[in-house]
C-alpha positions as CSV (number, residue, x, y, z in Angstrom):
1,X,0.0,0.0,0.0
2,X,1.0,3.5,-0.9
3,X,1.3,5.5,1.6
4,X,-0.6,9.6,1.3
5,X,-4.2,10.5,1.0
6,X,-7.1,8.7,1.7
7,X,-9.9,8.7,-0.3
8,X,-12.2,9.4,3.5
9,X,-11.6,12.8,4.6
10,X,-12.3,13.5,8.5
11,X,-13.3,16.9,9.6
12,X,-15.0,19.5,8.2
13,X,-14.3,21.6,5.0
14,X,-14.1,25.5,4.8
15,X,-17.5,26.1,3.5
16,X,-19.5,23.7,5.8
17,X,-17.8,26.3,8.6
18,X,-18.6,29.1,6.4
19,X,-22.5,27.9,6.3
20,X,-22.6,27.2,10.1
21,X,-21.2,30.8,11.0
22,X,-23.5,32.5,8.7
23,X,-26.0,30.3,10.5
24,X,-25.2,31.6,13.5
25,X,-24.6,35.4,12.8
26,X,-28.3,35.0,11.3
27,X,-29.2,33.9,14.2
28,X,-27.6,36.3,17.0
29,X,-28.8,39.6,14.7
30,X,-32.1,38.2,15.2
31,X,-32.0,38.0,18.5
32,X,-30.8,41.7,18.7
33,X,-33.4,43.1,16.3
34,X,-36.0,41.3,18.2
35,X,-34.6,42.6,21.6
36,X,-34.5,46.3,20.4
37,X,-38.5,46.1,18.9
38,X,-39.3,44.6,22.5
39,X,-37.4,47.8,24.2
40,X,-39.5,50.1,21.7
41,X,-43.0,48.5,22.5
42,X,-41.8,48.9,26.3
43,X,-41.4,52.4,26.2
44,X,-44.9,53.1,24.2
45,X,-46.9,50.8,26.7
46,X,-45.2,52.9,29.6
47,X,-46.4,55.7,27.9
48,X,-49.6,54.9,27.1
49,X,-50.2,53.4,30.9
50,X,-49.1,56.6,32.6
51,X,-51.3,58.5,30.1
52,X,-54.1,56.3,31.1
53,X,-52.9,56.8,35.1
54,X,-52.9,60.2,35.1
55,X,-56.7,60.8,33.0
56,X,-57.7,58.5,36.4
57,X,-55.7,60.6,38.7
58,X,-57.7,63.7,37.5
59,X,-61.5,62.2,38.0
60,X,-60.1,61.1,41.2
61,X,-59.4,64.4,42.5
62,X,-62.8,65.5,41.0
63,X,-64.5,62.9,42.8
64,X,-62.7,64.2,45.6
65,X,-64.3,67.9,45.7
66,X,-66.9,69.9,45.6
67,X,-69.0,68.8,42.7
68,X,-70.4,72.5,42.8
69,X,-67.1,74.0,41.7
70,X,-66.1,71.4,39.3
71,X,-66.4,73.3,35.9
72,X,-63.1,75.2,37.3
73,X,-61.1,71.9,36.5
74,X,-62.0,72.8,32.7
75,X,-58.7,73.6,30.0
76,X,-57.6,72.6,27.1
77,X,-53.6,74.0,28.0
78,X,-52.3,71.6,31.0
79,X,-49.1,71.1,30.5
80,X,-48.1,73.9,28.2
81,X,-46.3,75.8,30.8
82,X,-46.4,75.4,34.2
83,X,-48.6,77.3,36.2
84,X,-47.7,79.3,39.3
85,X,-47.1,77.3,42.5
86,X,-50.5,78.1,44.6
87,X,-49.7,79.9,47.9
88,X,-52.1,77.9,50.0
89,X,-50.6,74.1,49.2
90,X,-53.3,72.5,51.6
91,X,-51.0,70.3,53.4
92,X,-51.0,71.6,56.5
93,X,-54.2,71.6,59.3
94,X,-54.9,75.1,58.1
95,X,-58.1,75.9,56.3
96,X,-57.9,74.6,52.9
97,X,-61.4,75.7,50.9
98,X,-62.5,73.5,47.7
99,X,-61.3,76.4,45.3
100,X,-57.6,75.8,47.0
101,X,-57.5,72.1,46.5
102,X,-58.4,73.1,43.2
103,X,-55.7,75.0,42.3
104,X,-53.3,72.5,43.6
105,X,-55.2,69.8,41.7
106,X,-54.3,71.3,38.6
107,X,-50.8,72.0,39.8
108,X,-50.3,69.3,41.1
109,X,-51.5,67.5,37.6
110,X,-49.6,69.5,35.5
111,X,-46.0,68.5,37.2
112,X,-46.8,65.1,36.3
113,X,-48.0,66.0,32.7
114,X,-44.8,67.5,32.2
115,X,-42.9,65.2,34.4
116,X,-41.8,68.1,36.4
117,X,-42.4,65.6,39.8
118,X,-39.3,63.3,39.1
119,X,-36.2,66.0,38.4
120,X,-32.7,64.4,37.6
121,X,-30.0,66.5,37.3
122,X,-32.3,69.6,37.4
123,X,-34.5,68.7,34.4
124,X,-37.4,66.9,34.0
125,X,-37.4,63.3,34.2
126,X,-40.6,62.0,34.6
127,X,-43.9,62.3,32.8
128,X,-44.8,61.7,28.9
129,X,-42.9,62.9,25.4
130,X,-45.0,66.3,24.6
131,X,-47.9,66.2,27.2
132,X,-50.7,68.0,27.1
133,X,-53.5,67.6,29.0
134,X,-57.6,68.6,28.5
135,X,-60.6,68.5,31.1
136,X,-64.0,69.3,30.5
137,X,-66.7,68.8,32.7
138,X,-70.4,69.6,32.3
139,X,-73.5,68.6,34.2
140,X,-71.5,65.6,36.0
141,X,-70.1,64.0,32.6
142,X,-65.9,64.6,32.7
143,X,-63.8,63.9,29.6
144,X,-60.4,63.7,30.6
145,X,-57.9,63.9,27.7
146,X,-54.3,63.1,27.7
147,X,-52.2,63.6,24.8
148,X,-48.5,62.8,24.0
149,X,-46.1,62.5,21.2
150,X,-45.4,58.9,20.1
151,X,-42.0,57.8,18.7
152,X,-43.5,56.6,15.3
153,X,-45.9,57.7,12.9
154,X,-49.1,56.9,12.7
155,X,-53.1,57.9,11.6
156,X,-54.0,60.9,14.3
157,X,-57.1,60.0,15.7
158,X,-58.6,63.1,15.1
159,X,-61.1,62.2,18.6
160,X,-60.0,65.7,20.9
161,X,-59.0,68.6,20.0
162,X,-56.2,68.1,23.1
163,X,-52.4,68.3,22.2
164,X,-50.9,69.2,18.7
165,X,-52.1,67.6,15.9
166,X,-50.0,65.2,13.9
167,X,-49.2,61.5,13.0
168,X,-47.0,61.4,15.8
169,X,-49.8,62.3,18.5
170,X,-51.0,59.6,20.6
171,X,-54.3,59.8,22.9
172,X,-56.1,58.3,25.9
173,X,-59.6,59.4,26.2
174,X,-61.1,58.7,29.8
175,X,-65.0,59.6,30.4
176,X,-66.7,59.3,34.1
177,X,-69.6,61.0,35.6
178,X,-68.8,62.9,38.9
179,X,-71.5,64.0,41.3
């Protein structure tokens, strides 16, 4: 017998290790994509569930007060600018009339629109993209709007007249009665 090649090869040859890494590259850029679409749809569900917690937070308070002076919750412009910090802020034993606690209501409402409650750094850190925030009460039925800038585009709703209009704007629409 002549000694050299055989005609069996062992191992593998340079493309079947080509083909597996491919294979596996595929694979591992999946993976990444899919992680980076699951971080995207976490941050728009956050959004729309504090959107959703702070409409709530509103009727709350409304439930909370004098349902004679509720038409002063009305306005289209929360979150805009930040209103002035009320001068009675009813947390202390001292008289505190309905028309106080709602002033600080709305103030209170508005930090969290704009995310003004959580500060890092000295700027806002908290709160939704864009808020904007729209109350309208009449004979016991509230509408509580809360608008937001989404990160995508998409068909505006066109249901409020609440926030800037645009593919971008995002909505939760909450409707009680308070009596």
């Amino acid at each position: 017998m002549k000694q050299g090649y055989s005609q069996q090869s062992k191992g593998m040859t340079f493309i079947e290790v080509l083909v597996a890494l491919v294979i596996i590259v595929t694979g591992i850029l999946g993976a990444v994509a899919m992680q980076a679409t699951a971080k995207k749809a976490s941050f728009d569900a956050m959004q729309r569930s504090l959107a959703s917690s702070l409409a709530q937070d509103m009727i709350e308070r409304m439930r909370g007060n004098d349902p004679a002076i509720l038409g002063n919750y009305n306005g289209t412009d929360y979150g805009e600018t930040l209103d002035a910090e009320p001068s009675n802020r009813c947390n202390t034993s001292a008289g505190c009339v309905a028309a106080d606690l709602v002033t600080n209501d709305k103030y209170e409402w508005e930090l969290a629109l704009m995310g003004a409650d959580v500060q890092s750094s000295g700027s806002n850190a908290g709160g939704l993209v864009g808020a904007r925030g729209c109350i309208s009460h009449s004979l016991g039925a509230v509408t509580v709007i809360v608008s937001w800038q989404g990160r995508d585009e998409i068909a505006d709703s066109d249901k409020g007249t609440c926030g800037a209009a645009g593919k971008k704007r995002r909505q939760v629409i909450v409707q009680a009665f308070v009596i």
